[in-house]
C-alpha positions in Angstrom: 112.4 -74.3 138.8 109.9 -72.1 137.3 107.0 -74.0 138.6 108.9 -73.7 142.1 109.3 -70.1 142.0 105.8 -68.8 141.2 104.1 -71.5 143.4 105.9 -69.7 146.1 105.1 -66.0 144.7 101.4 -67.2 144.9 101.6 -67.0 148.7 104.2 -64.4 149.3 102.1 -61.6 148.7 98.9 -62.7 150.1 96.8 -59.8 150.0 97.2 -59.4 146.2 96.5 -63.4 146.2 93.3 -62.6 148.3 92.2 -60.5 145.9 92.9 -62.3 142.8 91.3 -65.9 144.1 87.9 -63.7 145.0 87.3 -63.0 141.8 88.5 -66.2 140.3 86.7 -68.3 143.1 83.3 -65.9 143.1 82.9 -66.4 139.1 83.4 -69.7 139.5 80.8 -70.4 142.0 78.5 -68.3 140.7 78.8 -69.8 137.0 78.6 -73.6 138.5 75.2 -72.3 140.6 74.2 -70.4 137.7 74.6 -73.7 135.0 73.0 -76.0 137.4 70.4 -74.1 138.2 69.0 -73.1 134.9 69.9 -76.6 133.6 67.5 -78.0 136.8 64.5 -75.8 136.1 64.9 -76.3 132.3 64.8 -79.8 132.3 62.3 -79.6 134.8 60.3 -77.7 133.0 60.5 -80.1 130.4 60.0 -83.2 131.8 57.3 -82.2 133.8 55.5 -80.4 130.1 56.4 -83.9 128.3 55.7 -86.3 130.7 52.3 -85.2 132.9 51.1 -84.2 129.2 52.8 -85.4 126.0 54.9 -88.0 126.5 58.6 -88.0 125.7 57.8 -90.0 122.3 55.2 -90.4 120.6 54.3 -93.2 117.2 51.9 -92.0 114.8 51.2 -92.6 111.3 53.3 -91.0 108.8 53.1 -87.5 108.8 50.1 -87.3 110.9 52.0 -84.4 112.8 52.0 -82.3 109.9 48.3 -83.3 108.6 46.6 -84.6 111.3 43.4 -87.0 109.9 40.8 -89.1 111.5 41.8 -91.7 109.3 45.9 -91.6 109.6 45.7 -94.6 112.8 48.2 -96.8 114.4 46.9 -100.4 113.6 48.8 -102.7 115.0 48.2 -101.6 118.8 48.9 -104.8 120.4 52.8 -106.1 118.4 54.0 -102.3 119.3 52.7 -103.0 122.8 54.6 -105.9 123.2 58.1 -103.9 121.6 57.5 -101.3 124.0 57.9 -103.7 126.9 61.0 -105.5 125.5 62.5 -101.6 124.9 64.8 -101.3 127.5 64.2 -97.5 129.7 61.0 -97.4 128.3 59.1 -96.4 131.8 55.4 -96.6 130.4 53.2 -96.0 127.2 49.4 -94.9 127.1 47.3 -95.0 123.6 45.1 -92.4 122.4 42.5 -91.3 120.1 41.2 -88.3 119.5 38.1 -86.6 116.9 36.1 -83.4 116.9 32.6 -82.8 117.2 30.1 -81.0 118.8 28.5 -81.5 122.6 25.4 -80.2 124.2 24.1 -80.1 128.1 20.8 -79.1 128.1 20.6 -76.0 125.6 23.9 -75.0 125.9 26.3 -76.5 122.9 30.1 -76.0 122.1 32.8 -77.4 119.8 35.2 -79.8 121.3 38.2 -82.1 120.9 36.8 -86.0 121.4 39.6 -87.7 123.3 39.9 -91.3 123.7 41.9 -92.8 126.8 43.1 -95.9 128.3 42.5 -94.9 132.3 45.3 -97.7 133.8 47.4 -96.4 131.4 47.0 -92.8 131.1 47.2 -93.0 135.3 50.5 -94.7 135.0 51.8 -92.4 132.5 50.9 -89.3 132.7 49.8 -89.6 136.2 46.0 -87.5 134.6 44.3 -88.5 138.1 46.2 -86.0 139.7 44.2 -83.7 137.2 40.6 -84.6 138.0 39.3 -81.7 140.6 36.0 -82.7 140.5 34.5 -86.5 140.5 36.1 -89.6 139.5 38.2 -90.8 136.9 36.8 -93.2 134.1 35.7 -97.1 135.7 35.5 -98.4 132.2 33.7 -98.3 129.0 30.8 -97.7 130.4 29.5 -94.4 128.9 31.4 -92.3 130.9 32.9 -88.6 130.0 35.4 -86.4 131.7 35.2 -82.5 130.7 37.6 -80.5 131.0 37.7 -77.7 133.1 37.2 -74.7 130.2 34.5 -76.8 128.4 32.6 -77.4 131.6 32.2 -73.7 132.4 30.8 -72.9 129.1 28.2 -75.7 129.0 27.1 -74.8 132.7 27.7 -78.4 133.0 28.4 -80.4 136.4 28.9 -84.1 137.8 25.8 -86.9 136.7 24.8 -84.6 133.5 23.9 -85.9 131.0 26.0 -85.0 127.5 25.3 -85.8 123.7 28.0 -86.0 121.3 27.9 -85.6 117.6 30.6 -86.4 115.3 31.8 -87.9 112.2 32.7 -92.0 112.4 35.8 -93.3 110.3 33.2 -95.0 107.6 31.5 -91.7 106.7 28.5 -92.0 109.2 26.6 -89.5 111.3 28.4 -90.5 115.3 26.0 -89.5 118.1 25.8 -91.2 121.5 24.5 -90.2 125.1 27.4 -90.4 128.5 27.5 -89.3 132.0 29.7 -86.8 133.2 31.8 -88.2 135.8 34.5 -85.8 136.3 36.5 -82.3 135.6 39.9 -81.8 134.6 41.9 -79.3 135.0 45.4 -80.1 132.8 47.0 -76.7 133.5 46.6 -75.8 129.9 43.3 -73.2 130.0 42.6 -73.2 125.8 43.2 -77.2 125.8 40.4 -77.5 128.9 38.2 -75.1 126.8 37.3 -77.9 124.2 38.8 -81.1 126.3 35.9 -84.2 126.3 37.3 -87.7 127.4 35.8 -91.0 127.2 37.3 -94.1 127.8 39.4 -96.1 124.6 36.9 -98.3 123.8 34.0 -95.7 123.5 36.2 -93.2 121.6 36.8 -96.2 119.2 32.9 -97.3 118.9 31.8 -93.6 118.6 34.3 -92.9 115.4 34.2 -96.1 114.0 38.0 -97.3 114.6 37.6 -100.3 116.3 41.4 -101.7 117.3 42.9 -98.3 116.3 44.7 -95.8 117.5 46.2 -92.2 116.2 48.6 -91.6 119.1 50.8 -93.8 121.3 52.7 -91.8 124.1 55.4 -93.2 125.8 57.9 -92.0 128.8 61.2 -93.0 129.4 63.2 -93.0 132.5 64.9 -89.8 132.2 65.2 -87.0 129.6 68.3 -88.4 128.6 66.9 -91.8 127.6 65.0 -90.1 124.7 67.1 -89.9 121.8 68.7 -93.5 122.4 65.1 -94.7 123.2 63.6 -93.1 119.6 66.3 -94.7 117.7 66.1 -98.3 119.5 62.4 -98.0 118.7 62.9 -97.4 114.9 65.2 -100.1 114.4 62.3 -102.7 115.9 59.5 -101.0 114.7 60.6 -100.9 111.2 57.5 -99.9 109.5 57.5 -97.0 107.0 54.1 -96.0 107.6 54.7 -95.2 111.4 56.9 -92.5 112.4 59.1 -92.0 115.9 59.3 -88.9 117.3 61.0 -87.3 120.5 59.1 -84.6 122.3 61.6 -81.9 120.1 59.3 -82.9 116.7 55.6 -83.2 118.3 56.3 -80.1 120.4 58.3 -78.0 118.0 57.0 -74.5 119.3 57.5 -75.4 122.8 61.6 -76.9 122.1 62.4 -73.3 119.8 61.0 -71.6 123.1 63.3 -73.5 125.2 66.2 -73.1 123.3 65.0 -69.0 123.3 65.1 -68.8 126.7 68.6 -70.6 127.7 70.4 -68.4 125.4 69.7 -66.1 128.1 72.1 -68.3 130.4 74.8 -67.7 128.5 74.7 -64.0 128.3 74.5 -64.1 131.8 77.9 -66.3 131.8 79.4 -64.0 129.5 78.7 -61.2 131.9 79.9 -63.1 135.1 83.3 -63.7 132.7 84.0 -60.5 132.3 83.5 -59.4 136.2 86.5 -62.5 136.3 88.5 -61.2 133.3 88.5 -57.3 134.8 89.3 -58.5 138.3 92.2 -60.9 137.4 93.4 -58.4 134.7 94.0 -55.9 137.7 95.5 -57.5 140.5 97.8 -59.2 137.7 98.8 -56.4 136.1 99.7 -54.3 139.8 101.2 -57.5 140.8 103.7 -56.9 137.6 104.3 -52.6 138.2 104.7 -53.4 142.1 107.1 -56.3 141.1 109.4 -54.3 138.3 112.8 -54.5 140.5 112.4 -58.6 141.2 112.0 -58.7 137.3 114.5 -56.8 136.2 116.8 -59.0 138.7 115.7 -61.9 137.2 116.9 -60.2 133.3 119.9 -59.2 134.4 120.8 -62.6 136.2 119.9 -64.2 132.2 116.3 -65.3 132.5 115.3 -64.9 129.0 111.5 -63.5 128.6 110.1 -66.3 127.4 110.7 -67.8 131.1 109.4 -64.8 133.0 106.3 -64.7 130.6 105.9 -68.8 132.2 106.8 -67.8 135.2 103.8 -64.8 135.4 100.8 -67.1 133.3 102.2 -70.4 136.1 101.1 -67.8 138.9 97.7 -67.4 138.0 96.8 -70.5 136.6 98.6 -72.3 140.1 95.9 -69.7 141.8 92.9 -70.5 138.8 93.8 -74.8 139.9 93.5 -74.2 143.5 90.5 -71.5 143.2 88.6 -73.8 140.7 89.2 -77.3 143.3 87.9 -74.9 146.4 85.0 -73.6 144.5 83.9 -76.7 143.3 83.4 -77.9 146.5 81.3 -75.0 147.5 79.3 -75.1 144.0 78.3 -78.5 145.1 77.0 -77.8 148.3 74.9 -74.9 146.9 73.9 -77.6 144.0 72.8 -80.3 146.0 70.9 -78.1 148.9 68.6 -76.4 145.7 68.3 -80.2 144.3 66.5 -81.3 147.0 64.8 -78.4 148.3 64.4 -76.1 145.3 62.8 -72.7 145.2 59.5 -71.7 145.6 58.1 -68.9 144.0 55.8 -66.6 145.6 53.4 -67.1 142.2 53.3 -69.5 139.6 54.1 -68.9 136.1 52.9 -70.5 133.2 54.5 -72.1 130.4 53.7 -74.1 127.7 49.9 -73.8 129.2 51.3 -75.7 132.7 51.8 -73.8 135.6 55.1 -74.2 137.6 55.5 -73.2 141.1 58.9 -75.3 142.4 62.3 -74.6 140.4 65.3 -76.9 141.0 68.6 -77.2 140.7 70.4 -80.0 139.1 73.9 -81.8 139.3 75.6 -82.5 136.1 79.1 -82.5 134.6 78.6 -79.3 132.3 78.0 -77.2 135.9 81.7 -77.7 136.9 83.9 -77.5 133.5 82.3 -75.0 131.7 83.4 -72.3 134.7 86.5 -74.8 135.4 87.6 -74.4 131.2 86.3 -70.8 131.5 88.0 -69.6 134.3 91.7 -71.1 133.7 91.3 -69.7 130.0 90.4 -66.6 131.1 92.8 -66.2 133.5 95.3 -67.1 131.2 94.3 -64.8 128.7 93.5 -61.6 130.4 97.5 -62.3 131.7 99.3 -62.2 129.0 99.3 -58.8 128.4 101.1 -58.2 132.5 103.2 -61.1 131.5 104.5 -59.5 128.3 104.8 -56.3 129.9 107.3 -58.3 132.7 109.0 -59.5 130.3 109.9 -56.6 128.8 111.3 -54.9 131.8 115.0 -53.0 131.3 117.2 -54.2 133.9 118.8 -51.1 134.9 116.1 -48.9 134.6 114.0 -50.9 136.7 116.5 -51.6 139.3 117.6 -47.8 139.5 113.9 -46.7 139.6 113.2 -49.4 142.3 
């Protein structure tokens, strides 16, 4: 009966109604939009900082993250190879090995961080041919270097130069050798470019004297949300104490406590959006109960206890919350799916975590629609119980004679 009655009071007045489903419906929307969208560009932001540059995972010796070493390497190149293919969502792997040293182009000379890459690899992974703006990437171990873009500009250095390396090898010897420029990257990160020199796996491992060794495998999964299950699937068969597993959280610590930083910002603007909701359904509720005094006090002096009336009022809104939630949803989707394919493009680029992003999207996910959905309805409920007390406690005959 009570259900009855204020599923019809929703639609008898239906200017109040009006009013009332705005504010539930626009909060709604705006907190599904507002979800999905900074959830897209987050995890876009992510993916595209992990995968075009660190990986989603990376295997290294034990504690090489904290103390990084020339001689902490990953020995057994080929066996984790061959786990990494059986390891289902596993999309790709590249190995890497890097040194310091010092290069010089004629009489110009800098410091630098000696990278060692598997082109086919790399390419597949990380996609680093898309970086190259100048030249070519690497054939093979021939004697071949890529610069990055930073370093290039300081050694005045171009494509065919020729560029001497000195370094340290892994048995204590003096490492030196002579390669050809063949290309210039540009990574998007402007300090990493500044001391960036590539070669090819096989020279990076003859120059430092780590034949067969690695310090770094990076891997990519199939989607963000592959990580954790792929790290711990990868522990279980790895199962060597001396290597460690990490997801993109560990290796890129600084960048993750950023991330976090900046969504917290999401939720203040939910908060704020929530209380535009609360103030707007606490109003038209509460003049709903003064302009409806008489049809309570009718309903007391007929014998409906409080208790019912206090149903009666909350069954109202949240009948209104159901139906405002269903149509909203609809519209959040459309809105959610348009900026998932198409995105935004912003008029610059900003820069973070040393790549530069241009395209936000949206994204589609579960947490856009019940967050607002458990929001709203609580909300709503909430901000009506002080109307629905205040209906309840309506005199009979003072309200009937007033009214």
């Amino acid at each position: 009966m009570i259900l009855k009655i204020a599923f019809r009071n929703v639609f008898r007045q239906r200017r109040r109604t009006i009013l009332t489903a705005l504010s539930m419906f626009g909060g709604f929307v705006l907190s599904t939009f507002f979800i999905g969208w900074s959830d897209g560009t987050y995890n876009n932001i992510i993916d595209t900082f992990t995968r075009y540059s660190l990986g989603h995972i990376q295997v290294h010796e034990k504690d090489y993250l904290d103390r990084p070493s020339l001689y902490k390497t990953v020995n057994n190149l080929p066996q984790l190879e061959k786990i990494l293919q059986d390891t289902e969502k596993v999309d790709s792997w590249t190995p890497r090995l890097f040194g310091a040293g010092l290069v010089s182009v004629k009489d110009k000379s800098a410091g630098t961080r000696i990278i060692g890459i598997d082109p086919q690899k790399e390419v597949k992974t990380t996609k680093f041919d898309e970086k190259i703006i100048e030249g070519r990437m690497l054939s093979g171990p021939a004697h071949e270097a890529l610069l990055g873009k930073g370093l290039a500009k300081i050694l005045k250095a171009g494509l065919d130069d020729e560029i001497v390396v000195l370094s340290q090898g892994a048995d204590g010897s003096i490492a030196n050798d002579l390669y050809k420029i063949v290309g210039i990257v540009d990574s998007g990160d402007e300090i990493g470019d500044r001391a960036s020199f590539y070669l090819h796996l096989q020279d990076a491992q003859e120059l430092l004297v780590l034949e067969g060794r690695v310090h770094e495998i990076a891997i990519t999964t199939a989607s963000l949300n592959h990580v954790s299950r792929v790290s711990e699937a990868l522990r279980e068969k790895i199962a060597d104490p001396g290597l460690e597993v990490a997801p993109w959280q560990v290796f890129a610590r600084s960048f993750y406590v950023a991330m976090n930083a900046d969504k917290e910002g999401m939720w203040i603007m939910l908060v704020i959006i929530i209380m535009v909701v609360a103030v707007g359904v606490l109003n038209t509720v509460l003049m709903s109960v003064l302009e409806r005094r008489r049809e309570y006090g009718v309903l007391k002096a007929v014998g409906t206890k409080p208790a019912q009336i206090v149903k009666m009022v909350l069954t109202e809104v949240n009948i209104l919350a159901v139906i405002c939630i269903i149509c909203g949803a609809g519209v959040g989707l459309l809105l959610l799916y348009i900026f998932s394919i198409h995105g935004y493009s912003l008029p610059e680029p900003i820069t973070y975590g040393g790549m530069k992003f241009q395209h936000m999207m949206a994204e589609i996910n579960a947490r856009s629609f019940y967050i607002p959905a458990v929001t709203v309805l609580l909300v709503s409920t909430l901000v009506s119980l002080v109307p629905a007390f205040k209906a309840a406690r309506t005199d009979p005959a003072k309200s009937m004679r007033t009214h």
